[in-house]
Structure formats: C-alpha cells, structure tokens
C-alpha positions as CSV (number, residue, x, y, z in Angstrom):
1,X,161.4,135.4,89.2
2,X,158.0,137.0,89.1
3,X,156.6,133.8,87.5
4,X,157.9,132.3,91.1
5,X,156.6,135.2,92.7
6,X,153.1,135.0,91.0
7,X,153.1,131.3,92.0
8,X,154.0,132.0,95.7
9,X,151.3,134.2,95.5
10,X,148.6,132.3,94.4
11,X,149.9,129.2,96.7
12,X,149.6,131.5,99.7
13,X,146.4,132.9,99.0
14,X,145.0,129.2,98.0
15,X,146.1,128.3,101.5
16,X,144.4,131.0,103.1
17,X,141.6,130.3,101.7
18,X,141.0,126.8,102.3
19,X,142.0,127.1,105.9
20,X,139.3,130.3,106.4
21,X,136.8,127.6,104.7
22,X,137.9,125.3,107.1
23,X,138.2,127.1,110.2
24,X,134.6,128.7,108.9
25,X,133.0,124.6,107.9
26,X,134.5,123.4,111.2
27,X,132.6,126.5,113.4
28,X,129.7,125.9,111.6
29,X,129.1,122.2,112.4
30,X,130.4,122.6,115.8
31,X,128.3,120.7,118.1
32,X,128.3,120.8,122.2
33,X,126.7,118.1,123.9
34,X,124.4,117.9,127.0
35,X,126.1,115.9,130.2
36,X,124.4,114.0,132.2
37,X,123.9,116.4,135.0
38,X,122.5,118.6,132.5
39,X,119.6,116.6,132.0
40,X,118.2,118.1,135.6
41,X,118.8,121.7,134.4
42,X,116.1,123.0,135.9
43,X,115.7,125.7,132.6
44,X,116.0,122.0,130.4
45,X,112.9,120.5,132.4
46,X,111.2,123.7,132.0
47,X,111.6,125.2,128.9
48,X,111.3,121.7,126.6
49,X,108.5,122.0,124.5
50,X,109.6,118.7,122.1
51,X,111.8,115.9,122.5
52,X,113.1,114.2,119.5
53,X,114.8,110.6,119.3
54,X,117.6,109.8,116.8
55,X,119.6,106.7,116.5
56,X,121.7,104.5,114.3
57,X,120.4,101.2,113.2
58,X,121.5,97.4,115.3
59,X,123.7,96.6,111.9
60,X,125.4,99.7,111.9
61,X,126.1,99.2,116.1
62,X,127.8,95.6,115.3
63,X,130.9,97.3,116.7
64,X,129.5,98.8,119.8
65,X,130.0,101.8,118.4
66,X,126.6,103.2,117.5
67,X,125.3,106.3,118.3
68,X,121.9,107.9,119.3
69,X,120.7,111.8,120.0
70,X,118.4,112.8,122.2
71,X,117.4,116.5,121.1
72,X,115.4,118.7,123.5
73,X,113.1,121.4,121.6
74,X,112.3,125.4,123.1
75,X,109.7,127.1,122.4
76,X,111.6,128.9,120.1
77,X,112.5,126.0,118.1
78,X,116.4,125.5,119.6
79,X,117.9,122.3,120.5
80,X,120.1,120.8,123.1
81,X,121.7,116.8,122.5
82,X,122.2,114.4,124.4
83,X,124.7,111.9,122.5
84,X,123.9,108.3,124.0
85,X,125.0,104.4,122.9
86,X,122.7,103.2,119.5
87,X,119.2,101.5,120.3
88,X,117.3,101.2,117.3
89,X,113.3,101.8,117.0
90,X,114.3,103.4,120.5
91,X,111.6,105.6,122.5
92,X,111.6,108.0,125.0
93,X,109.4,109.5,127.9
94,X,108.5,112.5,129.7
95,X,106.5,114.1,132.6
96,X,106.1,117.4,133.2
97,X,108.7,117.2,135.9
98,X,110.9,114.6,134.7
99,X,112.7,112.8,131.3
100,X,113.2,109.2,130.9
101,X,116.0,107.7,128.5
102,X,117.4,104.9,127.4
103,X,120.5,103.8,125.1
104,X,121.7,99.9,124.6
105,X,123.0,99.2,127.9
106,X,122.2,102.6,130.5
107,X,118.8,104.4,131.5
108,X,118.8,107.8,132.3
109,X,116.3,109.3,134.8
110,X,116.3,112.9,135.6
111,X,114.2,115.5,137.3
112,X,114.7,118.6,139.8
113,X,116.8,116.5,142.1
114,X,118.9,115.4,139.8
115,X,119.9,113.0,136.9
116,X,120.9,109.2,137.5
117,X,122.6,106.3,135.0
118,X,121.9,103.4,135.5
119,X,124.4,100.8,133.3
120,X,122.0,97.7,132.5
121,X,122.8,94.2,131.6
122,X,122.1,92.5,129.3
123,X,122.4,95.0,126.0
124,X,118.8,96.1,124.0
125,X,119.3,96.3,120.3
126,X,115.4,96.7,119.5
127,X,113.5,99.0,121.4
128,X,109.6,98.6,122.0
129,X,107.9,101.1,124.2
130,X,108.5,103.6,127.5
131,X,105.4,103.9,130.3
132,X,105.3,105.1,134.0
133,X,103.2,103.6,136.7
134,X,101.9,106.0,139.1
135,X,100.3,103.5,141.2
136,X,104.0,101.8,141.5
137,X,106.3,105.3,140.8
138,X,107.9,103.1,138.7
139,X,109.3,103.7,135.0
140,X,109.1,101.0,132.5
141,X,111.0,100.1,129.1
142,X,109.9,97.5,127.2
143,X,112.4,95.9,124.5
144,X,112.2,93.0,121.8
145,X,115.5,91.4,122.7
146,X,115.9,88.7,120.7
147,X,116.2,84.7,120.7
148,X,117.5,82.9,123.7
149,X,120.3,80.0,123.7
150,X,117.7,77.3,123.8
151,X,116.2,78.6,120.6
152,X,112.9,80.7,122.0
153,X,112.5,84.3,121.8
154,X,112.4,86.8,125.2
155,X,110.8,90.4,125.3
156,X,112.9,92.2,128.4
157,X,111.0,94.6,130.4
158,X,113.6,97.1,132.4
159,X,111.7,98.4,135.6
160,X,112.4,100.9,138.6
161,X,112.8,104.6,139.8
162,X,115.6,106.7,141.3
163,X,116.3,103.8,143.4
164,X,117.3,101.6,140.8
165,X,116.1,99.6,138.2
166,X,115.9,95.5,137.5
167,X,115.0,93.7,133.7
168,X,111.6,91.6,133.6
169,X,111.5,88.4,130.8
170,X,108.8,87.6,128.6
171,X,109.1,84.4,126.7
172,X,107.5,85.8,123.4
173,X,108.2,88.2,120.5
174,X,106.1,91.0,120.9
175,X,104.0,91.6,117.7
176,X,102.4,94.6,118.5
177,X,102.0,96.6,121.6
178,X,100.4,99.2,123.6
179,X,99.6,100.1,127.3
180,X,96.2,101.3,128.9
181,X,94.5,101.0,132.6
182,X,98.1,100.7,133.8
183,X,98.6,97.5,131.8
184,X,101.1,96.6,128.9
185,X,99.1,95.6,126.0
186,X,100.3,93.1,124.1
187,X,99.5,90.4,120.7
188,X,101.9,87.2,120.8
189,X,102.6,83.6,119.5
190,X,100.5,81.3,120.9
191,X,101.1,77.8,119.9
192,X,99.6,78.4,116.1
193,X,98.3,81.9,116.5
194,X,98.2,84.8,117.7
195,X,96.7,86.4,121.2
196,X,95.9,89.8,122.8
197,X,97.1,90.0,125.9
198,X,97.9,91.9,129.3
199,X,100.2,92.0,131.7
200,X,99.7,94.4,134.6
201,X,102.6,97.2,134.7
202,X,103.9,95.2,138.1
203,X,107.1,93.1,139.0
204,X,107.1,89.5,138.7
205,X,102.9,89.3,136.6
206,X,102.1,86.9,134.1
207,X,100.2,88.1,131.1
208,X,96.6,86.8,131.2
209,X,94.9,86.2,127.5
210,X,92.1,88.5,126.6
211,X,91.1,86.8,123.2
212,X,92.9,84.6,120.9
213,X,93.2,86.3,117.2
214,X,93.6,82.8,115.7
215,X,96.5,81.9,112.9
216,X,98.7,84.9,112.3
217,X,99.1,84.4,108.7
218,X,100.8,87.3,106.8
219,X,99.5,89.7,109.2
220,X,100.9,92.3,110.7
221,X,100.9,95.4,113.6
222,X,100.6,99.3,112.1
223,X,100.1,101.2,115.3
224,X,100.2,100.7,118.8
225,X,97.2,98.7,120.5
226,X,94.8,101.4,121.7
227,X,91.9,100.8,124.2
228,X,88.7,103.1,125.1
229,X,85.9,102.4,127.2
230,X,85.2,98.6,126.9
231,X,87.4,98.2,123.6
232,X,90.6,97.3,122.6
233,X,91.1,98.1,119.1
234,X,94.2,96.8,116.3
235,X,95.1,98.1,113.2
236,X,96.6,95.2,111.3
237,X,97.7,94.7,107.8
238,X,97.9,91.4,105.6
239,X,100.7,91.4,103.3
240,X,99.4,88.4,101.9
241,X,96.0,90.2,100.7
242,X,97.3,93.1,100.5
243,X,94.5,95.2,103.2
244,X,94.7,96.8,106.3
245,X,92.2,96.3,108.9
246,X,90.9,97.9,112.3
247,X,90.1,95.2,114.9
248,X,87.6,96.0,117.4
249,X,87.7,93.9,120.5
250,X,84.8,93.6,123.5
251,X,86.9,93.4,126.9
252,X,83.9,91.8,128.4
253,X,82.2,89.6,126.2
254,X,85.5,88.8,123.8
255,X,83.6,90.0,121.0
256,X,85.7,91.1,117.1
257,X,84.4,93.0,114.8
258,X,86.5,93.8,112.0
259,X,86.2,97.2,109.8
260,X,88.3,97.6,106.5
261,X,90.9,100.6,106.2
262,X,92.3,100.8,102.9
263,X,93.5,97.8,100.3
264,X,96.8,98.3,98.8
265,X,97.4,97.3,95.0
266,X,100.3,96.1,95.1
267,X,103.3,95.6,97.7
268,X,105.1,98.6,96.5
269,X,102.0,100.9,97.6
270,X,101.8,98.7,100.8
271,X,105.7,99.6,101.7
272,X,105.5,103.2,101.1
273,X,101.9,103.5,102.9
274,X,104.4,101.8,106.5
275,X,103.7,104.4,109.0
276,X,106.3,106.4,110.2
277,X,106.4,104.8,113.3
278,X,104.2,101.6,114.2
279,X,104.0,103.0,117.9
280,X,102.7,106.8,117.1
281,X,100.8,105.9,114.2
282,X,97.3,106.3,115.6
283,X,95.0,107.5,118.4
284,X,91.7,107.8,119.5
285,X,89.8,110.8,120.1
286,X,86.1,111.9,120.9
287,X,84.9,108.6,120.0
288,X,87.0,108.9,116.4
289,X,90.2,106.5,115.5
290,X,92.5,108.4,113.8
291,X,94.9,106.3,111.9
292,X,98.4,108.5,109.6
293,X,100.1,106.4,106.8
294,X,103.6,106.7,105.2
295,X,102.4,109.3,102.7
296,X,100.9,111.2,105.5
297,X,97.0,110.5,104.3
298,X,95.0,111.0,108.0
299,X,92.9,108.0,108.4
300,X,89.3,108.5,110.4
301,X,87.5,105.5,111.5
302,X,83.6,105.9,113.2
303,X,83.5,102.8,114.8
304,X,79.5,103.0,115.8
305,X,79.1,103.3,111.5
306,X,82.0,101.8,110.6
307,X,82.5,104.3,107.8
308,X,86.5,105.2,107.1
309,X,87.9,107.9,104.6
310,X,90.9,110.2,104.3
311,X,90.1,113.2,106.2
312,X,93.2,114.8,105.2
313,X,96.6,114.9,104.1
314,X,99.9,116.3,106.1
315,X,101.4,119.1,103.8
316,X,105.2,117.8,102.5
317,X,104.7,114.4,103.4
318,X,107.4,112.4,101.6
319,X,106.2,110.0,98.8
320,X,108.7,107.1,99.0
321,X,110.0,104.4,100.9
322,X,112.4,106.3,102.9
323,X,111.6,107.8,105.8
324,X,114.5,109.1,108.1
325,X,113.0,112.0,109.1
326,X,109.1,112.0,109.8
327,X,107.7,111.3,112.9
328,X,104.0,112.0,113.9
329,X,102.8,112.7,118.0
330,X,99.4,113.0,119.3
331,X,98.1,115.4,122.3
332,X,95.0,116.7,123.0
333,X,93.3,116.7,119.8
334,X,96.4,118.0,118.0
335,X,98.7,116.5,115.4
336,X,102.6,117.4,115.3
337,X,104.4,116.3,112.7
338,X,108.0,116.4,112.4
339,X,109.5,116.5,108.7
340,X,112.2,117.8,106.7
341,X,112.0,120.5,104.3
342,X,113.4,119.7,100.9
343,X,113.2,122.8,99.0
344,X,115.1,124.9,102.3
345,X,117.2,121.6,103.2
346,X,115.4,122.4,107.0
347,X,113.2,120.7,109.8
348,X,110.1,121.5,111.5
349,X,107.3,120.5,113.6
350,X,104.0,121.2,112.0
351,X,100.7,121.0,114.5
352,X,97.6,120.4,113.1
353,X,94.2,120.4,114.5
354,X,92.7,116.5,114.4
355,X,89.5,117.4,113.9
356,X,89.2,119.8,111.1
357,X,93.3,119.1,109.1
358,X,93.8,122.6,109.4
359,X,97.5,123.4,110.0
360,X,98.1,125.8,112.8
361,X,101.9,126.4,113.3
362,X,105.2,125.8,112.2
363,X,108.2,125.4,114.5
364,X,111.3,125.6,112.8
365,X,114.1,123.8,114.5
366,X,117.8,124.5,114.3
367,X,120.5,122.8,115.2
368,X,119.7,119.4,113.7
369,X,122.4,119.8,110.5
370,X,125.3,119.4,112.8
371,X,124.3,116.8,115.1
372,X,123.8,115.0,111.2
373,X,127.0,115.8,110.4
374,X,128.4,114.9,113.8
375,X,127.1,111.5,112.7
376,X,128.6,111.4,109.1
377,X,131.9,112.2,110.2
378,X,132.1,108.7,112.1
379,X,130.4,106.8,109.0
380,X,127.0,106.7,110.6
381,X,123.1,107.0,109.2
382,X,120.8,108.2,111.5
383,X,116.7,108.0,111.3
384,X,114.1,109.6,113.9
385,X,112.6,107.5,115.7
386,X,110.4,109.1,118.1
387,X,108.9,112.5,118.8
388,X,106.8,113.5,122.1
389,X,105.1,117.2,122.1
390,X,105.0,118.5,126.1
C-alpha cells in the first residue's frame, strides 16, 4: 500500500510539474500580433526607431503557407509583429509619417489616416526593392517574378498610393538594381550582354540604356547600383576569376573605369565573403564608397585615387556561410548592424560611426525568441532579410 501510495505520489507531483513547465514554456513564447489597423497607431508611427524584415524562403511557401514578420523596434529596444504571407528577399519602406509593406499577394500602406490592404494579383515569390516618388506620391515595389509561359523572364513593378495600386512588366531578369534622381536603376540581358539601365519611377516608361557592360560572363551584383554626382557606380564579382570589382560609370560621356576590391582564393572564401544582403550592402558618403562583406570587413573605396583597404571590422560578425540573422543599414554617416549574440543566445543593433569604425551603441532587442519559435512550431526557418534605421 504505501509502495502504491509512494507511486501516486510521485505520479502526481510529476504531473504537476510538467504542466507548471508547460503552462510556464507556453507564457513565455506567447506572442500577440499587430492587426492591420494597428499599423496607423499613431504611438507605432511615432515611436519606431527600427523596422526589421523576416520571412520564410519561396521553397518552404510551395504550400501557400509561408510566413513573414514585420517587427517594429522602440527606442528602448521592444518589438511589435506584424505576421504577413512569405516573400523571400522581401524589403520594406518607411517615411517618417508612414510604413510600406508587402507580402506574396497584399500591400499594406499605413499612416495617421489609417492603414489599407491591398490583395494583388499575380503572387511575388522574389522580392527586389521598395521606393516612393514624391513627384508622383506614388509607392513602388519592385519584384523578380519569374519566367513567363512563352519562355522569357518578367520583373513586376506594383505601383500606387492610398488610392490603389496596379503591377508594371518588365521583360528582363533584373541583375542588379538600385534607384536614384527618381529613377529605377537597373543592369539586364541584352541580347549577349549585359546593360545599365533606367527607367523613370512613372507608369507605363520604357527603360532607356545608359551603357552596355558587354558579355556577362560569370559576373555577378554585390550591392545595390549607387549613383553620385555624374556617376553610377557597380560592385560586381566574377565567380569565374574569383575578384570583385567597383565599376565606375560617366552618365555623360558613357565612360568605365574599373577599380579592384578584393580577390578571393578560392570559392569557399568567395561564398562566405556574400554580403548580408546584395541590396544594403554599400553606400556612398562624403565622396567615400563604403562597401560591408559577409564576414563583416568594411570596405572603403577613394575613387579620385582609386586606393581600397579594410577600414574596419564589425565586432561578432559571423564567420560562415550562414547568415540568418545579420543585416547591415546605412543613414547619415552611421552604420547599424543587426546580429545575433551567440555567447547570450540575444539580438541587437550595433551603430557605428562610418568614418572612424568606432562603435557607439548597442540596442538590445527583445521579443525576437518567440516570434522564432512561433515560426518552429509550424515547421518553418526564417532569415532577416532587411533592416531600415528611422
């Protein structure tokens, strides 16, 4: 009897304690997510100091059932989500007044008078770029969508405001891109090469060449095409010889100069050096081009000398070929890097000054382990995949 008693005993207090780890697991992963209407929260438009951008993968959203998180930042380095539809190498965009999102098939556009959906046909898998037109008050979002029934390829280009928005084709594969002088910035197939071109940030434009860039080879976009003053400059690696170079490009007089970047010795090296993002990888700023690998090495290139080194390093920069959670964002001659911790298992955004690598803050942010294991628990991966600093 006390044997069955003892037993009893240690069943019941087993039970108890699995259910207050439960009950305890379960309140500590609780997430709540952001409506719609929340968006235009007037404290949410105020108060956001980073936006992060989080999604599944296209292959894990064969089903239609992929996910992406939108997480708004404080000052104090809390979070709000925004659980959308998948869109891989998605992007997002704000104003000071207003957010602009996107998932596979909506757009969401909110600001003090409130937020609007828009459901959009067709479905994006591949996201490209965001932009606003203040000439037009029009919000763009640029997508590689993928080939066409007749066998050619088709970029889509979703336009409009609170009024409503339409989808834009382009016939080509966009291999790198950019936007500058209220232009979208672009370097396609032409017959056997490649060309830089624009297309003004308008309804119903053509893209008009700037300069042909000859036979594409094994080449291949590492940041987004920047422009200052009269230039247009690329940074392009060759897979093939194993270097990366910056292009500089004369609007005017069509004129390329080329300046070296770094050589890679071997492919491995060339893998793990991928930027974090080929959109946010570089920037341009009092005359300098700043370029950030994968391994977090900061990149300066002084194009009247031509002369490039490593300025300096971000601290914690992962070493490998994954890289889920790293993003980099340029603003005003700062640096913000979003990366995870792996000694405390936590996030932050680390700001550094451009100019001299010195790193002047660190924003821890909370919230990000449940919206992960929000994602687990329907068999998902997620990897960041873009950060803007307000």
């Amino acid at each position: 009897m006390k044997k069955k008693l003892l037993f009893a005993g240690i069943t019941v207090l087993f039970v108890v304690v699995m259910t207050t780890a439960y009950y305890a697991f379960s309140r500590q992963h609780s997430i709540e997510f952001l409506s719609g209407s929340d968006l235009s929260s007037p404290d949410l438009l105020k108060d956001t100091a980073a936006i992060l951008y989080f999604s599944t993968t296209a292959n894990q959203d064969m089903n239609r059932d992929g996910l992406s998180f939108t997480v708004f930042v404080d000052q104090a380095g809390n979070t709000k989500m925004l659980k959308m539809k998948g869109l891989e190498l998605g992007t997002i965009f704000a104003t000071k007044e207003s957010f602009f999102l996107a998932d596979r098939g909506h757009i969401y556009l909110a600001d003090s008078d409130g937020t609007k959906t828009f459901a959009m046909l067709p479905e994006e898998h591949t996201g490209e770029l965001m932009a606003y037109s203040e000439k037009d008050n029009l919000f763009y979002a640029i997508y590689n969508s993928g080939f066409m029934e007749d066998g050619g390829y088709r970029a889509n280009i979703r336009f409009g405001n609170a009024n409503g928005f339409n989808t834009n084709h382009i016939p080509h594969y966009l291999q790198m891109s950019g936007k500058a002088d209220g232009n979208l910035l672009m370097v396609i197939g032409v017959d056997d090469g490649i060309s830089l071109q624009k297309m003004p940030l308008q309804k119903d434009v053509q893209p008009e060449e700037i300069v042909s860039l000859g036979p594409i080879g094994e080449r291949i976009g590492l940041a987004s095409i920047l422009k200052e003053g009269d230039y247009y400059y690329l940074l392009m690696a060759d897979t093939e010889k194993l270097t990366s170079d910056v292009y500089r490009i004369h609007e005017k007089t069509k004129e390329i100069v080329t300046f070296p970047l770094t050589t890679y010795k071997d492919i491995k090296e060339y893998i793990i050096r991928l930027p974090y993002n080929l959109r946010n990888a570089a920037t341009i700023h009092d005359g300098t081009l700043y370029y950030v690998d994968g391994i977090g090495d900061v990149y300066t290139l002084t194009p009247e000398t031509g002369e490039v080194h490593i300025a300096f390093s971000l601290q914690g920069a992962s070493q490998g070929q994954m890289k889920m959670s790293e993003q980099i964002y340029f603003r005003d001659g700062k640096l913000h890097f979003f990366r995870y911790h792996e000694s405390s298992d936590t996030h932050s955004i680390d700001t550094y000054d451009i100019t001299t690598g010195k790193l002047l803050s660190e924003l821890p942010i909370k919230g990000l382990d449940e919206m992960y294991h929000y994602a687990q628990l329907k068999h998902k991966r997620l990897s960041s995949y873009d950060l803007i600093v307000r």
